[in-house]
DOZAZA-947794 format. One record per residue: residue in three letters; residue number from 1; x, y, z of N, C-alpha, C in turn. Coordinates in pm, 1 decimal, m for minus. Atoms other than C-alpha are relative to their C-alpha. Layout:
(marke 'ALA',NUM,(X,Y,Z),(X,Y,Z),(X,Y,Z))
...
% end
This chain:
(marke 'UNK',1,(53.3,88.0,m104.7),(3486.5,m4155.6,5377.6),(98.9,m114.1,24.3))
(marke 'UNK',2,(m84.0,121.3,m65.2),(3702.9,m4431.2,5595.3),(m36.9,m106.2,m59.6))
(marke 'UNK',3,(69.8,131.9,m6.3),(3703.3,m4763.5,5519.7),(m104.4,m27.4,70.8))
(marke 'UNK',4,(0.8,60.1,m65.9),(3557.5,m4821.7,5823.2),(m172.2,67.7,12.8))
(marke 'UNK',5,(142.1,m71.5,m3.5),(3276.1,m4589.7,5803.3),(m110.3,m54.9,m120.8))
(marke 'UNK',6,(67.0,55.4,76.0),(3197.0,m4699.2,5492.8),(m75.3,m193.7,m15.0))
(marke 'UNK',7,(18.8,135.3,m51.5),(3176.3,m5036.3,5620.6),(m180.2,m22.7,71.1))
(marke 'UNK',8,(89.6,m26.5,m64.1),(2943.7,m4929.4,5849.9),(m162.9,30.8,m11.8))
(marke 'UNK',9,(137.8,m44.2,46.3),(2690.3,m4769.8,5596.8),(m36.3,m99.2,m61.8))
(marke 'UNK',10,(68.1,112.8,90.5),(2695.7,m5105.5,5407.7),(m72.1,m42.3,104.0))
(marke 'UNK',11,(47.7,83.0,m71.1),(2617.9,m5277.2,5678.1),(m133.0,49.0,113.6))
(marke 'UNK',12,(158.2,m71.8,m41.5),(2341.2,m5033.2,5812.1),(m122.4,m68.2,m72.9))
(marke 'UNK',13,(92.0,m4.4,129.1),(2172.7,m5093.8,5452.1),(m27.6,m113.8,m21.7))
(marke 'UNK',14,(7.9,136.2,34.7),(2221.2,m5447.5,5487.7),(m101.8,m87.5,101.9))
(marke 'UNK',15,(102.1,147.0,m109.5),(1975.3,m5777.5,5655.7),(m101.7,106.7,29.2))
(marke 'UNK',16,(182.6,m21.8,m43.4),(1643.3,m5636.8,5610.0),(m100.1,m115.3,31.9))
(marke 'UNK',17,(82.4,190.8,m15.6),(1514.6,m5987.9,5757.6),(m149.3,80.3,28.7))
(marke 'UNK',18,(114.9,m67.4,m20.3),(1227.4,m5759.8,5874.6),(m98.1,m34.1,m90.9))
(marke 'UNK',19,(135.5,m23.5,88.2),(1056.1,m5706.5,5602.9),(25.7,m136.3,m84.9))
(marke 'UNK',20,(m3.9,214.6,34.9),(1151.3,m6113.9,5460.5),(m129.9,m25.8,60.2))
(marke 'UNK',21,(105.3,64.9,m62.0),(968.0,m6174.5,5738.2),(m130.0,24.3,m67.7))
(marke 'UNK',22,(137.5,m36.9,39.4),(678.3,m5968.5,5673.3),(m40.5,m29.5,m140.7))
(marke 'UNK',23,(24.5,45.0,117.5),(662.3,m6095.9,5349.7),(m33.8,m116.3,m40.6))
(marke 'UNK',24,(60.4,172.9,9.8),(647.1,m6450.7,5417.4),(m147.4,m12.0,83.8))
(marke 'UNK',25,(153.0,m35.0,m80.6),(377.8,m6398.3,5648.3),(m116.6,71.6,m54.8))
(marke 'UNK',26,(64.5,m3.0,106.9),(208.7,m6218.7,5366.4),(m13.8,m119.6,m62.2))
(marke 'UNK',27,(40.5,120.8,115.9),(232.4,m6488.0,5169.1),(m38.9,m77.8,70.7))
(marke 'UNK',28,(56.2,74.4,m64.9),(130.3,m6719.2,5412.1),(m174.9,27.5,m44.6))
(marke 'UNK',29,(189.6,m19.8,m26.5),(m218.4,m6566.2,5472.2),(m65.8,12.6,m127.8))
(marke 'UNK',30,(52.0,m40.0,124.1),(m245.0,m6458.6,5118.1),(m44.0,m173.6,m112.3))
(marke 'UNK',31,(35.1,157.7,22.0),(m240.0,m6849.3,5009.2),(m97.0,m58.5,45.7))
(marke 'UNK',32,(132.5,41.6,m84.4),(m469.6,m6952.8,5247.5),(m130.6,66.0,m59.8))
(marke 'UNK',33,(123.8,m45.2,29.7),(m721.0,m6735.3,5167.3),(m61.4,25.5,m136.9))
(marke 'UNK',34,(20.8,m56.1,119.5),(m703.4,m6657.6,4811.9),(m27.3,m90.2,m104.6))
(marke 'UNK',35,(78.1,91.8,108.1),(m911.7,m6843.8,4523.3),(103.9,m90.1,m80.0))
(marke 'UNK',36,(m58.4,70.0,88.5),(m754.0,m7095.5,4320.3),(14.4,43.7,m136.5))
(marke 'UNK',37,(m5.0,m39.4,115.0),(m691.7,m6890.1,4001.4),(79.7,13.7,m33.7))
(marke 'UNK',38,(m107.1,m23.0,29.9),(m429.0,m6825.2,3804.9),(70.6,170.8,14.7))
(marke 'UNK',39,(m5.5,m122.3,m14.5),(m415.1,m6460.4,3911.2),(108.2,36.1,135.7))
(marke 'UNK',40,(m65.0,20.5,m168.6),(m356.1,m6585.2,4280.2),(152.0,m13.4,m20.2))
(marke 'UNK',41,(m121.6,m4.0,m5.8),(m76.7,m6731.3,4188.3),(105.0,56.1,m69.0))
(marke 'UNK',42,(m84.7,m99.1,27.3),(85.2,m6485.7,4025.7),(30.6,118.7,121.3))
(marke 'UNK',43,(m20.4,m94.2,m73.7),(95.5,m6276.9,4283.4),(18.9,m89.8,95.5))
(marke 'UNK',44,(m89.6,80.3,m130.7),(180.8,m6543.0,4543.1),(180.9,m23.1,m73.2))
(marke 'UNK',45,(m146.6,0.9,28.4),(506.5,m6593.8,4311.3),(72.6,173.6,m5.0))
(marke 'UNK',46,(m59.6,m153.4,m4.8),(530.7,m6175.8,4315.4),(79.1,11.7,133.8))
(marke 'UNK',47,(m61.2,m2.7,m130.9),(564.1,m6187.0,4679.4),(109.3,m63.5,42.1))
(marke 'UNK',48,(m168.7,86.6,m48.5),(824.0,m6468.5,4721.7),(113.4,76.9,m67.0))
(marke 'UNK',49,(m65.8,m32.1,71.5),(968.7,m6324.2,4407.1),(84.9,141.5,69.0))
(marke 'UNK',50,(m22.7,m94.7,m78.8),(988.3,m5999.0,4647.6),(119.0,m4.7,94.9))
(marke 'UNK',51,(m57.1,84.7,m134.4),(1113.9,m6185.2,4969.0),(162.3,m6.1,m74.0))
(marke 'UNK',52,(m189.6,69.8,37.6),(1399.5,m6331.5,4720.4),(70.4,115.3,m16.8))
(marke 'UNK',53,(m101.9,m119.1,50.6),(1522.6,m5988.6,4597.9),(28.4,82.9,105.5))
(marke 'UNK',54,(m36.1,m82.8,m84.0),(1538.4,m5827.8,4941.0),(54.1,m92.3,57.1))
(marke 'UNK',55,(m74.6,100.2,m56.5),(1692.8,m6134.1,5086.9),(174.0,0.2,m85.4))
(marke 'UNK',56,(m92.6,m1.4,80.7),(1944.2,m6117.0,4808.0),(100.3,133.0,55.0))
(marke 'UNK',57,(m72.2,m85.6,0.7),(2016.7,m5782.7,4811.2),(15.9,114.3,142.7))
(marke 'UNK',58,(m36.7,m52.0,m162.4),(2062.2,m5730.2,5186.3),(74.3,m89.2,67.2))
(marke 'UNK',59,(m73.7,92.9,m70.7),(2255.7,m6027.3,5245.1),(182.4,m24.3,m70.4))
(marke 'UNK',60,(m162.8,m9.6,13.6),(2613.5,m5967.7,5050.4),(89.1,108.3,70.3))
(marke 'UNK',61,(m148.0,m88.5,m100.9),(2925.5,m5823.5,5201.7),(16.4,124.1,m112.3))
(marke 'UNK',62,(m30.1,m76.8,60.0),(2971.9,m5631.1,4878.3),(m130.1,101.8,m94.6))
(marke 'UNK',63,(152.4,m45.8,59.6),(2715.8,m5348.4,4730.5),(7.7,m41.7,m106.5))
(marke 'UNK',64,(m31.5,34.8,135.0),(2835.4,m5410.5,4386.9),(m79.0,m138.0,m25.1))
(marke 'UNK',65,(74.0,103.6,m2.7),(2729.3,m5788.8,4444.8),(m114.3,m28.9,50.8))
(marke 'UNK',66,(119.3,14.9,m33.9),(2466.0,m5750.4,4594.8),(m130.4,102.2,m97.3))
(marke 'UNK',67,(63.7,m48.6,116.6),(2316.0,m5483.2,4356.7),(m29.6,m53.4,m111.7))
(marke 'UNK',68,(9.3,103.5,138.0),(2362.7,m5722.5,4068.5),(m61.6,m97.7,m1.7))
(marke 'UNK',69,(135.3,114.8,m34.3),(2203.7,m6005.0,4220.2),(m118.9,2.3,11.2))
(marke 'UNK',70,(116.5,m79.0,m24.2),(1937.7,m5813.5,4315.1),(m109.8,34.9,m119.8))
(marke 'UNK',71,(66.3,m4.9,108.5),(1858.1,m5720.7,3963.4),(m24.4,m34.4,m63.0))
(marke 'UNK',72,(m13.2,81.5,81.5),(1930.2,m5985.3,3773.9),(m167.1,m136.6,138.6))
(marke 'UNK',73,(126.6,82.9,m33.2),(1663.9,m6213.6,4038.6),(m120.1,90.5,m50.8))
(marke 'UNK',74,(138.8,m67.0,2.3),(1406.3,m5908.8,4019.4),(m14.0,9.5,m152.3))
(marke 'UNK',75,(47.3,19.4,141.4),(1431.2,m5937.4,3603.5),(m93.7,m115.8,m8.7))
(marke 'UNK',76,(107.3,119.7,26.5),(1358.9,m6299.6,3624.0),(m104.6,m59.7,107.2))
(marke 'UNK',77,(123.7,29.1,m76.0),(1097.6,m6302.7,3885.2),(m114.5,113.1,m77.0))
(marke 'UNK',78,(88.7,m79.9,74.7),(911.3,m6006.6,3649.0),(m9.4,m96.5,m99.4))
(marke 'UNK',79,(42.5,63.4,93.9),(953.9,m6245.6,3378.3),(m112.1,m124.6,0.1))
(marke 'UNK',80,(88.3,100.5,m48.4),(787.6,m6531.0,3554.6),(m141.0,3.2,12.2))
(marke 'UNK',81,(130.1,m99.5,m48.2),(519.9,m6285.2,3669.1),(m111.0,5.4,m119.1))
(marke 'UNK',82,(38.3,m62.4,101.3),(431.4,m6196.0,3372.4),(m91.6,m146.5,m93.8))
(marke 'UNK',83,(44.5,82.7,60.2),(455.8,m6558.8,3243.3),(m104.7,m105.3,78.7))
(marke 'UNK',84,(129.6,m4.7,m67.5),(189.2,m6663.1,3494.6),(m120.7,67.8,m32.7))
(marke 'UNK',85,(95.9,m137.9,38.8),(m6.7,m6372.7,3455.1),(m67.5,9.0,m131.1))
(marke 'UNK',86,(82.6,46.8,129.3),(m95.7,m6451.3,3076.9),(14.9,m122.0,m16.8))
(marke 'UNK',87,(48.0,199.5,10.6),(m92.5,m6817.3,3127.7),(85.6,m62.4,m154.1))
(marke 'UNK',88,(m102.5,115.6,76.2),(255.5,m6913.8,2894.2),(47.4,m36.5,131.9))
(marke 'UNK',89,(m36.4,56.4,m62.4),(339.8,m7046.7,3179.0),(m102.3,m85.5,82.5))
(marke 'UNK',90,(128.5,80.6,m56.1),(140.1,m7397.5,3298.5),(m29.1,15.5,128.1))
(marke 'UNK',91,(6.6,m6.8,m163.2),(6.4,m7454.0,3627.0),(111.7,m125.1,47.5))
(marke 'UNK',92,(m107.9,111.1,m56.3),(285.0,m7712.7,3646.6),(125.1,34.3,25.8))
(marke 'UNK',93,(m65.0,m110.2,m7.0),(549.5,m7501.2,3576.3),(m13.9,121.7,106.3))
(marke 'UNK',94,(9.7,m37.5,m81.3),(419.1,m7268.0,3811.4),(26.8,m45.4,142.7))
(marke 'UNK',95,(m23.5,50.3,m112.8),(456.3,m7508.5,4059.7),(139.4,m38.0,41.1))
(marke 'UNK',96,(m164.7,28.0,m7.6),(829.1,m7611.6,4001.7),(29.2,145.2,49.0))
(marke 'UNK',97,(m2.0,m100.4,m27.1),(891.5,m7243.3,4002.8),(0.0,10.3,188.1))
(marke 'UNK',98,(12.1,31.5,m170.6),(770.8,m7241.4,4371.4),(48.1,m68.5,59.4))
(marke 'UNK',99,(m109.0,33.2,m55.3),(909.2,m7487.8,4442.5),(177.3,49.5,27.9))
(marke 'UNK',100,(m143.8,m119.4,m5.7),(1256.9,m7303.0,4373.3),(2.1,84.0,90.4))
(marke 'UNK',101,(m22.2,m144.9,m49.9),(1204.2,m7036.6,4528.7),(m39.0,m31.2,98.0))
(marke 'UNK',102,(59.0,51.1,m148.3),(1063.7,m7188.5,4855.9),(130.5,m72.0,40.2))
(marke 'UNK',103,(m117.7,2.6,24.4),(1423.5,m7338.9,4830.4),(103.0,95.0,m30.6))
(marke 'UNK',104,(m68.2,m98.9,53.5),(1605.2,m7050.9,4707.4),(m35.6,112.0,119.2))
(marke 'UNK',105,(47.5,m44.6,m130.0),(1455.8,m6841.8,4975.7),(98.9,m21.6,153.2))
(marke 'UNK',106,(m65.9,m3.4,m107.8),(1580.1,m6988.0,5304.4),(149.7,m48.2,15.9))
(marke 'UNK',107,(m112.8,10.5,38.7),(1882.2,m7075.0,5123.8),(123.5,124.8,53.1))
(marke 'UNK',108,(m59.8,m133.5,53.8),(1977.1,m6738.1,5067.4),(6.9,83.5,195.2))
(marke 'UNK',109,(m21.8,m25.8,m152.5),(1861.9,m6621.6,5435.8),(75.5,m64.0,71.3))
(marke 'UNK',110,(m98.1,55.0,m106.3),(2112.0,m6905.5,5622.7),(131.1,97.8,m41.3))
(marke 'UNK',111,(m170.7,m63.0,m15.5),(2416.5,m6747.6,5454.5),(m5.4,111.8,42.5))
(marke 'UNK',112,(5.8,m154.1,m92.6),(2279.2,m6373.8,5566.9),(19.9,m46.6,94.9))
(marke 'UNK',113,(2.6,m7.7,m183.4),(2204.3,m6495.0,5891.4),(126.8,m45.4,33.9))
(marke 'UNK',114,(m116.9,23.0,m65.5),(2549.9,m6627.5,5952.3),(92.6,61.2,m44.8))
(marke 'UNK',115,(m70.7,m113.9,m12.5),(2741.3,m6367.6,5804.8),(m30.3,115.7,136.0))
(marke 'UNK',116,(12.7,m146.7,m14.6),(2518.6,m6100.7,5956.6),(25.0,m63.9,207.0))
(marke 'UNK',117,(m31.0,m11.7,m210.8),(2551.3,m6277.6,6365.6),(157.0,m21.8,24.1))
(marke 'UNK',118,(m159.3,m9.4,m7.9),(2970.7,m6323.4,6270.5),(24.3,97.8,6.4))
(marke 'UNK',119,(m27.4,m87.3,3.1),(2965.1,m5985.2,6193.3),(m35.8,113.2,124.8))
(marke 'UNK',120,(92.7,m92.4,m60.2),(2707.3,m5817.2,6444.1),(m42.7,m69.7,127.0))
(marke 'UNK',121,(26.8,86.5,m64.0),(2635.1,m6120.2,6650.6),(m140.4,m12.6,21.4))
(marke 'UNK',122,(105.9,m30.7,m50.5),(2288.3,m6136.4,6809.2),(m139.3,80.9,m5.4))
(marke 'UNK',123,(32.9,m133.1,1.3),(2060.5,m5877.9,6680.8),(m190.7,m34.9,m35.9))
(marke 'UNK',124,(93.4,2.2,23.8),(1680.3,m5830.9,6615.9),(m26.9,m38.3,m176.5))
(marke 'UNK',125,(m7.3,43.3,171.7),(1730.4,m5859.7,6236.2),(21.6,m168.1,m18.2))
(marke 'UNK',126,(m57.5,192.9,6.4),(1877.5,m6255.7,6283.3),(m111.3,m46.7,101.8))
(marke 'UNK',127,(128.2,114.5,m13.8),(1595.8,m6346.9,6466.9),(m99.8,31.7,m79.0))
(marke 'UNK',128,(107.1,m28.4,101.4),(1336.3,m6191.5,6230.7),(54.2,m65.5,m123.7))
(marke 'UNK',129,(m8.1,111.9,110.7),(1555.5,m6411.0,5964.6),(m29.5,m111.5,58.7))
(marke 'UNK',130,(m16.2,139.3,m12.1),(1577.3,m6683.0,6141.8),(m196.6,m63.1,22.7))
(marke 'UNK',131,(172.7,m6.3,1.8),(1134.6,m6639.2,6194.8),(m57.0,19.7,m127.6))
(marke 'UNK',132,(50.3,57.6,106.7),(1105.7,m6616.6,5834.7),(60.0,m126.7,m102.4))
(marke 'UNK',133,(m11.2,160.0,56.9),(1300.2,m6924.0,5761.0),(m83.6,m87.5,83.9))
(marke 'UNK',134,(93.9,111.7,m19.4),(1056.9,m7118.0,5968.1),(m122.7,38.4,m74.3))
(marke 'UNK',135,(118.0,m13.3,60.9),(779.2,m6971.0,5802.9),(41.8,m49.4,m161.5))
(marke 'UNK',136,(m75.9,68.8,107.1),(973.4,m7084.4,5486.3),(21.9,m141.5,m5.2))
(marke 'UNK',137,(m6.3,141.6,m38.5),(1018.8,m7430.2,5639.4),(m155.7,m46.8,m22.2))
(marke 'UNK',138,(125.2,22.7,41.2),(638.2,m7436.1,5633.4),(m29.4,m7.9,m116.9))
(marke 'UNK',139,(35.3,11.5,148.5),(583.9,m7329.9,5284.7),(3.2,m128.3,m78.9))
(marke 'UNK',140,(m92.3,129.2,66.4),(859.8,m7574.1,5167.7),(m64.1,m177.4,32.0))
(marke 'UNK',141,(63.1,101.7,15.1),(650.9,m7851.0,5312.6),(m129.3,m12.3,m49.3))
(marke 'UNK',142,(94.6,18.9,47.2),(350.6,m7758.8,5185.9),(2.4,m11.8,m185.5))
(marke 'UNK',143,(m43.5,47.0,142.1),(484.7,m7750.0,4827.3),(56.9,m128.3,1.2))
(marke 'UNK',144,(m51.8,164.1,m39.1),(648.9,m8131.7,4932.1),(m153.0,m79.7,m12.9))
(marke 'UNK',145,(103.0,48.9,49.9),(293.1,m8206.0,4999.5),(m94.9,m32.5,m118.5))
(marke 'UNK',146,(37.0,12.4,140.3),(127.5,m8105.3,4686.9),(72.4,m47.0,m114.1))
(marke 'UNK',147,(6.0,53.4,77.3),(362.8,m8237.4,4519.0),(15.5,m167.3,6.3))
(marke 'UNK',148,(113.1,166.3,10.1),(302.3,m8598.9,4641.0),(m46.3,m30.7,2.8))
(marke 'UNK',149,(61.8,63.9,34.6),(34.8,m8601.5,4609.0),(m33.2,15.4,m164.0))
(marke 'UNK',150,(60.4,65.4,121.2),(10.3,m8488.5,4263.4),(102.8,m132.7,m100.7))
(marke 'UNK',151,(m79.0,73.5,13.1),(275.2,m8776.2,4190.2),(m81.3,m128.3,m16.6))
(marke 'UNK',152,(79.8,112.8,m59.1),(66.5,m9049.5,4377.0),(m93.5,m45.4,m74.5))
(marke 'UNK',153,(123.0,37.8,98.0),(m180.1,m9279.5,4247.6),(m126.8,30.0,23.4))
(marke 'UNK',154,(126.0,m55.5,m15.7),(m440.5,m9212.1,4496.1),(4.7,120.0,101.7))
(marke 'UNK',155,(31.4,m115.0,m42.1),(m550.7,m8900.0,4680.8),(120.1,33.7,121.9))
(marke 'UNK',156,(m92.6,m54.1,m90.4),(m290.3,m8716.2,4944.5),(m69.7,m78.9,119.2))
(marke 'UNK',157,(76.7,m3.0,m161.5),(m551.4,m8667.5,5234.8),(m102.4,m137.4,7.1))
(marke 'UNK',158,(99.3,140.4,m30.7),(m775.4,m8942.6,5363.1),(m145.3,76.7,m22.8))
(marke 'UNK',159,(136.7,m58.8,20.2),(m1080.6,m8727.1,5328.9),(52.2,9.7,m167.2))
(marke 'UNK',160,(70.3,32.0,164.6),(m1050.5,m8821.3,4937.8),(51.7,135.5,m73.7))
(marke 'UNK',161,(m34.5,m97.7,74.1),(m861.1,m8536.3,4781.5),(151.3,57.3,m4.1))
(marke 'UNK',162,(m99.7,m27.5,9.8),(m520.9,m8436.0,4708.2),(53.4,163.8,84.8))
(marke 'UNK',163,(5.1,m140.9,m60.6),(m635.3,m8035.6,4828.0),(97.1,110.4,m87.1))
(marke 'UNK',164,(m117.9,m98.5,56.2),(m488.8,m7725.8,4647.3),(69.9,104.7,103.7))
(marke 'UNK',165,(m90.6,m28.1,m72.4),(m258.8,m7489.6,4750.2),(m46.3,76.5,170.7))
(marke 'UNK',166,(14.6,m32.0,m127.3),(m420.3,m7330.7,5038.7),(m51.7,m131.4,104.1))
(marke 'UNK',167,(19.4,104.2,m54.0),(m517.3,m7661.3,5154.3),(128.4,m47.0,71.7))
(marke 'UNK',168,(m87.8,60.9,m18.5),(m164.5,m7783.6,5135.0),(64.6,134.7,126.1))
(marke 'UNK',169,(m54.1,m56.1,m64.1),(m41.6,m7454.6,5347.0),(m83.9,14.1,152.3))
(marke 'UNK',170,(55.4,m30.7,m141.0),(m311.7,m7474.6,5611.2),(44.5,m146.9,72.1))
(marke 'UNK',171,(m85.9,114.2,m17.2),(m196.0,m7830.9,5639.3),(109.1,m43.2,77.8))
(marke 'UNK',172,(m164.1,m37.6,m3.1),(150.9,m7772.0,5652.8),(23.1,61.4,101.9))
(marke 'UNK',173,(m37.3,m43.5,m162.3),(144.6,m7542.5,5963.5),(m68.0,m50.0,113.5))
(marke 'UNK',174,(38.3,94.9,m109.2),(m92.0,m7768.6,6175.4),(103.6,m112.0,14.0))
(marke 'UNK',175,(m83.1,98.1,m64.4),(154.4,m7977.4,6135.3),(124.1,29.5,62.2))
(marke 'UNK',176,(m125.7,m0.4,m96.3),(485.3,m7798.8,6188.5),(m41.0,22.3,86.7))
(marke 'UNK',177,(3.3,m58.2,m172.9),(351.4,m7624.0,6527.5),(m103.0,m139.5,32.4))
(marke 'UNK',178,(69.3,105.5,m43.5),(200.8,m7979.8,6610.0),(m127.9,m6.7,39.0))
(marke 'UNK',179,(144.4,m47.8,m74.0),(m186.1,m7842.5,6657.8),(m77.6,m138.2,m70.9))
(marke 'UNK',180,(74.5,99.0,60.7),(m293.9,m8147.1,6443.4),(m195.3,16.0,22.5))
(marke 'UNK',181,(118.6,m11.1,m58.2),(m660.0,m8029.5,6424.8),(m67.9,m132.5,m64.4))
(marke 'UNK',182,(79.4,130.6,20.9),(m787.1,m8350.0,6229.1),(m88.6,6.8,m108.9))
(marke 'UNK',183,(63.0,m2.7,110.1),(m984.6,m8208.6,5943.3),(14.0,m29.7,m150.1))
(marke 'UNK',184,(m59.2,70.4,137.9),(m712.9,m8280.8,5638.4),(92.7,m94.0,99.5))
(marke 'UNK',185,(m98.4,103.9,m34.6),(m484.2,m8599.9,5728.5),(32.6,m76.4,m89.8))
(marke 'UNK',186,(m70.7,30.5,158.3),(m278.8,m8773.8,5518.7),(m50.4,m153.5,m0.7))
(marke 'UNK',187,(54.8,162.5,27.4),(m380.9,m9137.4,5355.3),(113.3,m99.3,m4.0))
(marke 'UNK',188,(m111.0,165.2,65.5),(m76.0,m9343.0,5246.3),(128.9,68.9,108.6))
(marke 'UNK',189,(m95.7,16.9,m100.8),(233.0,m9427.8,5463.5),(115.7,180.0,m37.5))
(marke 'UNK',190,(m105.4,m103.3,64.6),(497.3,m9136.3,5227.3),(m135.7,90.5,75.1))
(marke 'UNK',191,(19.6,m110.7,m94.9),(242.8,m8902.2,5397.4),(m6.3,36.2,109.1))
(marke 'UNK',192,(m47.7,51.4,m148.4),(292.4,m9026.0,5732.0),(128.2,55.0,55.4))
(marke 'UNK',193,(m113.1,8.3,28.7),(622.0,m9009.8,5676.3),(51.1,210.9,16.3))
(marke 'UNK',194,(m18.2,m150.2,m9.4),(629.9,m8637.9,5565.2),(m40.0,82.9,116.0))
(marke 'UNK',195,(90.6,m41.0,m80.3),(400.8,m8533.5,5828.8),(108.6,m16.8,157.9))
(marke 'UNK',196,(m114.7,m25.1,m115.8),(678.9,m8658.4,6095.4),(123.7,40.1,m30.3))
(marke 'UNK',197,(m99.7,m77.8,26.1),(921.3,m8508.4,5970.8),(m7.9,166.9,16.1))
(marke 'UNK',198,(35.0,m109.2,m15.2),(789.8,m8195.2,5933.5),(m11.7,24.8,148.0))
(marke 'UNK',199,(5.8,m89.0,m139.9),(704.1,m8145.7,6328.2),(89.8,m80.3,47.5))
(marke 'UNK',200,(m122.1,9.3,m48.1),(1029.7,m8299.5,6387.2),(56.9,134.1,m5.9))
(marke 'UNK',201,(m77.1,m158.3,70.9),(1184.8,m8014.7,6176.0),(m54.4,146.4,105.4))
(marke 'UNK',202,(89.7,m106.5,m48.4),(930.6,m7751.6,6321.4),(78.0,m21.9,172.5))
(marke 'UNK',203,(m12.8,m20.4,m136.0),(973.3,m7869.0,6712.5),(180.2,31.3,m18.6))
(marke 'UNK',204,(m107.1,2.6,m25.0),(1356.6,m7909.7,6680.4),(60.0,158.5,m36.3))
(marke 'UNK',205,(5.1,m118.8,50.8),(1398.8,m7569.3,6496.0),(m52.1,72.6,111.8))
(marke 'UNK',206,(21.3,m126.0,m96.7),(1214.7,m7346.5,6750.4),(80.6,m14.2,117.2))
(marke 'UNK',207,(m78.1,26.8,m144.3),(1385.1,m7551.4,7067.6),(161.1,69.9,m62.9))
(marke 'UNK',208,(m194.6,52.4,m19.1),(1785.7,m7531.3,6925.6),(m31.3,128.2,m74.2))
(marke 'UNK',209,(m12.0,m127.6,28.5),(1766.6,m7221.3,6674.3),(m38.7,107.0,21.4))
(marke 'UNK',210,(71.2,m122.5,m86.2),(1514.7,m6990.5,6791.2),(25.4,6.3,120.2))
(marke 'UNK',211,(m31.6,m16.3,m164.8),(1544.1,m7060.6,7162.0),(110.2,58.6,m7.6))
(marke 'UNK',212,(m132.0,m30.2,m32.2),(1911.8,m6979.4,7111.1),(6.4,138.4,m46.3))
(marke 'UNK',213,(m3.0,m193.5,41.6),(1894.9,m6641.5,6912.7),(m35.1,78.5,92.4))
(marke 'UNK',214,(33.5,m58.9,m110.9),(1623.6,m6533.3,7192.7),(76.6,23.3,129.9))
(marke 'UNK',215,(m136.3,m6.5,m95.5),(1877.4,m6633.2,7445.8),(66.4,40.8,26.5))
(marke 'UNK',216,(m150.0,m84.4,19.1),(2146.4,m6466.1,7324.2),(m5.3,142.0,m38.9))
(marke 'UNK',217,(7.4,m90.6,37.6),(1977.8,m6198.5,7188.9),(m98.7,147.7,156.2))
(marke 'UNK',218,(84.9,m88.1,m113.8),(1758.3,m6095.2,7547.5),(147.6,20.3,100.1))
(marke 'UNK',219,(m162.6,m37.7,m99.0),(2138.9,m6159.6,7731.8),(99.5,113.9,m77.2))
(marke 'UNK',220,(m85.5,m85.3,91.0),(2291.0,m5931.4,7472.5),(m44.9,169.7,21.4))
(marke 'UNK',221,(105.5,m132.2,m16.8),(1995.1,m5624.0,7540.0),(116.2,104.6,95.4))
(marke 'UNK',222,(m51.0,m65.3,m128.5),(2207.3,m5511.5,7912.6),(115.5,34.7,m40.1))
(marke 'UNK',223,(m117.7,m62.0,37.4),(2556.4,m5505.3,7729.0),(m29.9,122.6,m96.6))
(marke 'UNK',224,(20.2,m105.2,65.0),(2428.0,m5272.9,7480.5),(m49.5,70.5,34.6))
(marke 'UNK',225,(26.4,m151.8,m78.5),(2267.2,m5026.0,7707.0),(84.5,45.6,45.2))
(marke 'UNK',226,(m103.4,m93.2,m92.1),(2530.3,m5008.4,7891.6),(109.1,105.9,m24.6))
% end
């Protein structure tokens, strides 16, 4: 096989943002809805833990490196799993953890996505990354939230409660997509604070990066039929 061919099959095999996506969007709904137990969140860190190893190992230039990375995250996201899952691992610890990886995550997707639109430019795969790093941008503030408030002296929200994690993620996307429905709101100024930032982040993000992929990627459709 050619270099060139072989080039070709890496890069077939490579930027499954697809299924990222669909994975964060799992985890989205699966947070929201799912009991506060320590069960939940083992399996909310399975899924990211998921997200990270197909993000990983669809986003290097080389299979070799990317195979290795791949295995070496999916060891220590089984180990984590596990240490959730029989509770050596606290619920505090659990939460750093997440945090990481809600970090580690859309980390890992910017350098795909700008290899894979240098290489390919424009494609349905780089906007399905670039749609689960905002859903990643969400997460990442809802773990910001919970953890100032569990920091703080008194309660997060003004309705008298700090809120756990599906609290903090239903939260978290009324605020990036600016729907502010009014039922959790934040009490002290640092949540004020977060709260504009976040649908800064959120509005500015869909106008300048998404608008532009769509852009480039619906003007890009007619050269490739042709």
């Amino acid at each position: 096989m050619s270099d060139s061919a072989q080039s070709d099959t890496q890069g077939a095999a490579a930027y499954r943002y697809g299924a990222v996506f669909v994975l964060m969007a799992m985890l989205l709904v699966f947070v929201i809805v799912a009991p506060n137990e320590r069960w939940s969140r083992a399996v909310g860190i399975t899924i990211e833990g998921a997200a990270l190893v197909v993000a990983v190992a669809t986003s290097r230039a080389r299979e070799d490196v990317r195979r290795a990375s791949a295995i070496a995250v999916a060891v220590a996201a089984a180990l984590v799993i596990l240490g959730v899952a029989t509770g050596v691992l606290s619920r505090g610890a659990t939460f750093a953890i997440g945090g990481i990886l809600a970090i580690a995550i859309p980390v890992t997707l910017v350098r795909g996505l700008l290899r894979l639109v240098l290489e390919q430019g424009v494609t349905i795969r780089a906007v399905a990354g670039a749609l689960a790093i905002y859903l990643m941008i969400g997460m990442g503030f809802a773990w910001t939230v919970g953890f100032v408030g569990e920091i703080g002296n008194s309660p997060f929200f003004a309705q008298g409660t700090n809120g756990n994690e599906s609290q903090w993620a239903y939260y978290s996307f009324t605020v990036l997509t600016t729907t502010g429905f009014g039922d959790l709101t934040p009490a002290r100024p640092v949540g004020h604070a977060v709260a504009v930032i976040e649908m800064l982040v959120g509005q500015l993000y869909l106008v300048t990066v998404i608008g532009v992929l769509i852009g480039n990627f619906v003007r890009r459709r007619p050269a490739v039929g042709g």
